[in-house]
C-alpha positions in Angstrom: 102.2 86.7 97.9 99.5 89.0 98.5 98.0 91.4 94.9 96.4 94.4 95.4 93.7 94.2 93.6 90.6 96.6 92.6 86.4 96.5 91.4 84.9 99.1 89.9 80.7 98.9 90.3 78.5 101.5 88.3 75.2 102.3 88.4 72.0 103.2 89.7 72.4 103.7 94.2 69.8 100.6 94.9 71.8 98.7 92.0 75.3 99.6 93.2 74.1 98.8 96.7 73.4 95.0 95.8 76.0 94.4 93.3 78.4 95.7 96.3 76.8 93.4 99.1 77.1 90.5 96.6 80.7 91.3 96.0 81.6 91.7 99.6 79.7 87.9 100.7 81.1 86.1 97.2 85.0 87.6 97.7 87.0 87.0 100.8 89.2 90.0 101.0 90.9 92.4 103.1 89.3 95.9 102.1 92.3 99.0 101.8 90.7 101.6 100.4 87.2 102.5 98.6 86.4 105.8 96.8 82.9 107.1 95.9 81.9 110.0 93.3 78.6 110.9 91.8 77.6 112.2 88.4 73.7 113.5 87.2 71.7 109.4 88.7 74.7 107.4 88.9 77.0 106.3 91.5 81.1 105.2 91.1 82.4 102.7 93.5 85.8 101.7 93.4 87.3 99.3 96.2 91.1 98.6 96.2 91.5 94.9 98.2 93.5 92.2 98.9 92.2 88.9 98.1 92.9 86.4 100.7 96.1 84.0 99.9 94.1 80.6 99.7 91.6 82.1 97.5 93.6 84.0 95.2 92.8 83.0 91.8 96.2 83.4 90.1 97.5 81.2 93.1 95.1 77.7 92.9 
C-alpha cells in the first residue's frame, strides 16, 4: 500500500538547492505535487511523494 507522504526543506536558495538534489538521489519516489513560497532570504519547499513500495520504511 502506497503513503503519501511529504518533506519540507528551508533555507537559504543555494542550501535548499543541495539539500533538494540530495533528497531526490537518496529517496526513490514518485513526486505528486511540490509548492514553493518566499519570505525576506529564505526559500520554502514542500514536496508531497510517494515512496516506492519496496522501499517504504514502515513496510521492511
Amino acid at each position: 500500500m502506497s503513503q503519501l507522504c511529504c518533506h519540507v526543506f528551508r533555507g537559504l536558495p543555494k542550501e535548499i538547492e543541495e539539500e533538494v538534489n540530495k533528497f531526490l538521489e537518496s529517496t526513490p519516489c514518485e513526486i505528486h505535487h511540490v509548492l514553493q513560497s518566499e519570505s525576506t532570504n529564505h526559500v520554502t519547499i514542500t514536496i508531497f511523494y510517494v515512496m516506492d513500495a519496496q522501499e517504504d520504511p514502515l513496510t521492511v
